[in-house]
N, C-alpha and C positions, 0 to 999 in steps of 0.2 A: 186088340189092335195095338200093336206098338207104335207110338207115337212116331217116331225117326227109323227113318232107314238110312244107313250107311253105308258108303261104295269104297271103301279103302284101297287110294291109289298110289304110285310113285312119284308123280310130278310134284312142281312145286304149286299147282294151283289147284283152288280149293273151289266147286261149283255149289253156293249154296241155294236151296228151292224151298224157300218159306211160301209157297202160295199156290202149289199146285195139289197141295192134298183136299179128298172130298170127305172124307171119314166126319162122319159126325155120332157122336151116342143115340139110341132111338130117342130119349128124353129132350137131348135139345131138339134133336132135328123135330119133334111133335111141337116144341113151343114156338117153332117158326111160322112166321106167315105164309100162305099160299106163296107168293110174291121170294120171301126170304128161302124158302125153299129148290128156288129152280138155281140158288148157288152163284148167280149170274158175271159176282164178281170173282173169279176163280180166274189164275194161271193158269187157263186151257192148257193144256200140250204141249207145255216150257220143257217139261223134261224129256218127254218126247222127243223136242225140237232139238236139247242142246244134246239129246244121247250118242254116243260114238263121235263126238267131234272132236277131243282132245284124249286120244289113249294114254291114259293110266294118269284120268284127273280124277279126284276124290270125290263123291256127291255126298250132300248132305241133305235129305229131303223129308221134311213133316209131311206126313201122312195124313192131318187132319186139317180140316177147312177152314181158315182165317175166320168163317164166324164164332167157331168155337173158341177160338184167339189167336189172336197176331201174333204169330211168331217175328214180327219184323215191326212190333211195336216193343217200346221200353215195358218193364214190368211196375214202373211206378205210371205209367202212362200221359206219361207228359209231350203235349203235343208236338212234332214235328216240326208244323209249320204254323209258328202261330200266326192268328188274324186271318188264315184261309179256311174254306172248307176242308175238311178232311174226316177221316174215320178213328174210331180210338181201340184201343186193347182188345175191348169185345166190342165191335160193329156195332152199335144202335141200328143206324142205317147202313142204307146199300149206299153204293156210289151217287143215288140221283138223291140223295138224300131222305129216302121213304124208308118208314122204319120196318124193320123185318122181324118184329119180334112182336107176341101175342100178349106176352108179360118178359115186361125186361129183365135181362140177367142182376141178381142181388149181389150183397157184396161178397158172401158167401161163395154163390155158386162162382164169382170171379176170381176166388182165391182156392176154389177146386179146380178150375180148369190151368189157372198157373202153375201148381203143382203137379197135375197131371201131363200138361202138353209142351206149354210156353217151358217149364224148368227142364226137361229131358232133351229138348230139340237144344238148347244151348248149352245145356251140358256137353253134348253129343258134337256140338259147332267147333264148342273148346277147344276140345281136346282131339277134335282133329287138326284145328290150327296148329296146337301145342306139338303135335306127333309130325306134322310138316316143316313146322319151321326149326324143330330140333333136325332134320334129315338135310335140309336146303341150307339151313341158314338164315331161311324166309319163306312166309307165307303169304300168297295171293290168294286172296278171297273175290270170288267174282258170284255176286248175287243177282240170280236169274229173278225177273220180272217181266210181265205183260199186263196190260188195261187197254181198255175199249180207247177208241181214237178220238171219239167225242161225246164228253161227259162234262155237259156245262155247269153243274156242280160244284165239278173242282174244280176247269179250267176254261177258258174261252176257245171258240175256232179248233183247229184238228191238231193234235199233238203228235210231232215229229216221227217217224218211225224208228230212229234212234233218240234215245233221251239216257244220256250218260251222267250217273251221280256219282261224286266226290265229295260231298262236303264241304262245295267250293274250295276243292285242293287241298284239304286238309287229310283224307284219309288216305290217300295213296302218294307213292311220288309222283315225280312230274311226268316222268318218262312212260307211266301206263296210262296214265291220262290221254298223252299224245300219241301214244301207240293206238289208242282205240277208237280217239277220234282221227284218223287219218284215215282208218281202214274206212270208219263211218262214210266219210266221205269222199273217198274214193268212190264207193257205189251208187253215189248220183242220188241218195234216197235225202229227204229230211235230215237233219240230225238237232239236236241241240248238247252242251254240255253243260250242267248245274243249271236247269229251268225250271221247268213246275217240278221235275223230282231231281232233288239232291241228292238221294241216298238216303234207305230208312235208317230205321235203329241198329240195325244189323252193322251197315256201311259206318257209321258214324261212329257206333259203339267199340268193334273190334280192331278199326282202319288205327292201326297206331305205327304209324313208319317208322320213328325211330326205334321201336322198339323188336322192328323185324318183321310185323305185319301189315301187308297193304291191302283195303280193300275197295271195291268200285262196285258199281249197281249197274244193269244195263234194264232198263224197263223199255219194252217194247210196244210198239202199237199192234194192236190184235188183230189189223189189218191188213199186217204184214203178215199170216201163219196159218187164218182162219178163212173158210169158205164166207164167212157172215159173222159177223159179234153181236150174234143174238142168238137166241137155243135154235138147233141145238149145240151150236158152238165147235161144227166139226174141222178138224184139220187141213187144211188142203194141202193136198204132197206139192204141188208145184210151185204154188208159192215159199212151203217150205224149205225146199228144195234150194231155191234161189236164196233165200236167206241164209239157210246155212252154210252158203260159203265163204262170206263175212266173219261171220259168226267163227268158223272154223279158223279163219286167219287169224283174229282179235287174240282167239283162247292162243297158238300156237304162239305168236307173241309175244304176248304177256308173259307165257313159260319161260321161252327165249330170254327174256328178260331179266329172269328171277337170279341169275349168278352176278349181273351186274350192281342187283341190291342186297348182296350182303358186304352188311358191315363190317371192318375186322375187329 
């Protein structure tokens, strides 16, 4: 199983899907708990969702399942968000804090799966940035996410159906920040920007403006996409439906955007 798969586009923006892969080895997927097994936290149908919305955008998508590791955690795995709940490199727990593991991953097997999964998917992130922003001028990275709507856990009451992360402003300019919340809310839904998520490793790590690349997180509520955010976690086309047309306007955007940031 090749860790990443690759969509090599023309535009200037980059779709990246740390969170929708299920691939797991027979070996891990056996040391999981009954419980850790049904996957629960998983990017249901992110790629799905955001597929054919922006012609000739680049996808960048890990093929295996955030228990096996986080592509969207640092590789020294230094928390996020310190003093909150949250989840690390390799998952201990699921989102509600219940450990999904029969025997926890050693240090060993965490610097197997680094090699194997975590290093290939951002090798693969790289140098697609690298291969966009030599063509544009610039690179917009836009990192696809979804989570359950209410998960008291990480966060209290129902989380917005847009939740846009920047790094409090720091990874992108100012102009896609406000490009994406406008659309947000235009649609009359929730929104927040830099709340319970700022943008992971990904956002935080890569987002370097001055230096030609911008990037932004959109994590979604699964409420917005999903029949139920419980298994079996199926799609609903009409909710769908209605979201991607946001969604399609953000990405187009953003694009439109991209000649205005480059630097001379």
């Amino acid at each position: 199983m090749n860790p990443v798969e690759v969509a090599q586009g023309d535009s200037p923006v980059i779709l990246g899907l740390p969170h929708t892969g299920t691939f797991l080895p027979d070996d891990i997927f056996a040391a999981l708990t009954p419980r850790g097994q049904v996957l629960a936290d998983t990017d249901w149908h992110i790629h799905r969702l955001y597929g054919g919305l922006l012609p000739g955008a680049t996808t960048v998508r890990a093929t295996f399942h955030r228990y096996v590791i986080d592509a969207n955690r640092g590789p020294d795995d230094a928390s996020l968000y310190p003093g909150q709940n949250t989840t690390g490199l390799v998952p201990l727990t699921d989102f509600d804090g219940t450990p999904i593991w029969k025997s926890e991953p050693g240090a060993e097997d965490i610097a197997t799966r680094k090699a194997r999964f975590h290093a290939p998917y951002h090798a693969a992130l790289a140098a697609e940035i690298e291969r966009v922003r030599a063509r544009h001028g610039v690179a917009i990275l836009y990192d696809c996410h979804s989570i359950r709507s209410v998960i008291p856990f990480l966060f209290e009451g129902v989380l917005p159906d847009f939740n846009i992360g920047t790094n409090s402003g720091a990874s992108c300019a100012p102009a896609i920040e406000a490009a994406t919340q406008e659309v947000a809310s235009a649609t009359g839904r929730p929104w927040v920007v830099n709340g319970r998520f700022k943008g992971g490793w990904t956002t935080r790590h890569y987002g370097q403006p001055g230096a030609g690349v911008h990037a932004i997180q959109m994590e979604l509520a699964q409420s917005t996409h999903l029949t139920s955010e419980t298994p079996p976690f199926a799609y609903d086309e009409a909710k769908a439906a209605a979201l991607r047309v946001p969604l399609r306007d953000i990405l187009t955007r953003l694009a439109a955007l991209a000649p205005q940031l480059v630097t001379p």
